[in-house]
C-alpha positions in Angstrom: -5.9 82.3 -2.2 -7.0 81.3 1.1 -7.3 77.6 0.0 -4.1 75.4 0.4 -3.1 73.4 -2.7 -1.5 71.1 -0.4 -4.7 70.5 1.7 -6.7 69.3 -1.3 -3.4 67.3 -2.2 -3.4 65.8 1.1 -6.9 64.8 1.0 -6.7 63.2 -2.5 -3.6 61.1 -0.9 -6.1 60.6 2.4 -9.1 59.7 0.0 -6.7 57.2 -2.3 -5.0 55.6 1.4 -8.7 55.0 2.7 -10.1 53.4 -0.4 -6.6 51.1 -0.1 -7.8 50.4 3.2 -11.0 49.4 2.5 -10.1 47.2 0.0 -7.4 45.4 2.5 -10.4 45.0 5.0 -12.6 43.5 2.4 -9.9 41.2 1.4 -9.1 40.9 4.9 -13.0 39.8 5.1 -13.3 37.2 2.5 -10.2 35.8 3.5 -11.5 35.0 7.2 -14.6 33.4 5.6 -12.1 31.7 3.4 -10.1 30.3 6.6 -13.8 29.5 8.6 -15.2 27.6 5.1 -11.4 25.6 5.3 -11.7 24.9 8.7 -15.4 23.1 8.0 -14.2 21.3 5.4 -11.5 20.1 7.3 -13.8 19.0 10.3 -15.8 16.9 7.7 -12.9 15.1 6.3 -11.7 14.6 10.0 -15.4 13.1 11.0 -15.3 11.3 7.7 -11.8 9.6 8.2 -12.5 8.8 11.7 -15.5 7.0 10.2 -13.8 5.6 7.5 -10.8 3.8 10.3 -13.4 2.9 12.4 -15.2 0.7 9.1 -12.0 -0.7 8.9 -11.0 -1.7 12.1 -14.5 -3.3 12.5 -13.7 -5.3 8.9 -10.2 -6.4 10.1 -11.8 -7.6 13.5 -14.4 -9.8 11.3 -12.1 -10.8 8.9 -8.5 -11.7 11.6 -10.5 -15.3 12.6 -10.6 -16.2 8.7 -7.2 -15.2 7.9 -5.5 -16.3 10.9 -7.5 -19.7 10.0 -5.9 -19.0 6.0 -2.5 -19.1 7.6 -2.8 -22.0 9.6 -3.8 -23.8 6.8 -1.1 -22.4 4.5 1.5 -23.7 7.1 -0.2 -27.4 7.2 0.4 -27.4 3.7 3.9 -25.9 3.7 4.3 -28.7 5.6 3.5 -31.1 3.3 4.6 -29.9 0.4 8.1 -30.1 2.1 7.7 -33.4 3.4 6.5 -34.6 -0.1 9.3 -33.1 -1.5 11.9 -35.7 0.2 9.6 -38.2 -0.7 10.1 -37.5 -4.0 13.9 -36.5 -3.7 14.2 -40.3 -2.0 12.3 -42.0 -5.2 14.3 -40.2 -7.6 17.3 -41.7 -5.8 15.6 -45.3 -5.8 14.8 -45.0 -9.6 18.4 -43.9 -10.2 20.0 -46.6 -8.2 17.6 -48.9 -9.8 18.5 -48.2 -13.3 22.0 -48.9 -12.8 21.4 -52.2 -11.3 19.4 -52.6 -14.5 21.9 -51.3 -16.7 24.9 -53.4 -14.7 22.8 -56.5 -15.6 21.7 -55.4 -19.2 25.6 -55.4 -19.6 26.5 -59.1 -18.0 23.7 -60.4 -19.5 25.2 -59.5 -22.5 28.8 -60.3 -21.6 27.5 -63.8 -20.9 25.4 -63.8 -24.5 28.9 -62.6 -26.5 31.1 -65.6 -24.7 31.8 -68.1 -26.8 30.0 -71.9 -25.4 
């Protein structure tokens, strides 16, 4: 009886603790390479947007001359279109005031036909 039952219990619990802690250490471990492999990826995409903003500033500066010329263009023709517009609006007012002239003389012409000579 000169062992202690408790020692060899106590070292089962100490055996059991340290395997837990290894295990936390290794998890610990793959999770840092985890992080590091994150962290590259995420410099790629960074390098890669930065790429990508720069391919589109450079397209917007080629492509501002053409658009701004677009608009100019788009307003000359607003422009137009309104101004052809009252043109139009001023006809349809002729041809209105035209056809009741027409139609007032239609009618005395044939008041005058239905008199009796």
């Amino acid at each position: 009886m000169s062992e202690d039952p408790t020692r060899n219990l106590n070292e089962a619990k100490l055996d059991r603790l340290l395997s837990i802690v290894e295990r936390i250490l290794s998890d610990v471990e793959t999770l840092k390479s985890d992080v590091e492999a994150l962290k590259a990826d995420n410099q790629e995409l960074k390098q890669r947007l930065l790429a990508l903003e720069d391919r589109v500033d450079a397209r917007l500066r080629e492509t501002r001359p053409i658009w701004e010329a677009v608009l100019l263009r788009l307003d000359k023709i607003e422009i137009e279109v309104k101004k052809n517009q009252a043109e139009v609006r001023l006809l349809a007012g002729d041809i209105i005031d035209i056809r009741v002239r027409e139609m007032d003389r239609e009618k005395r012409i044939s008041d005058l036909e239905q008199r009796p000579s």
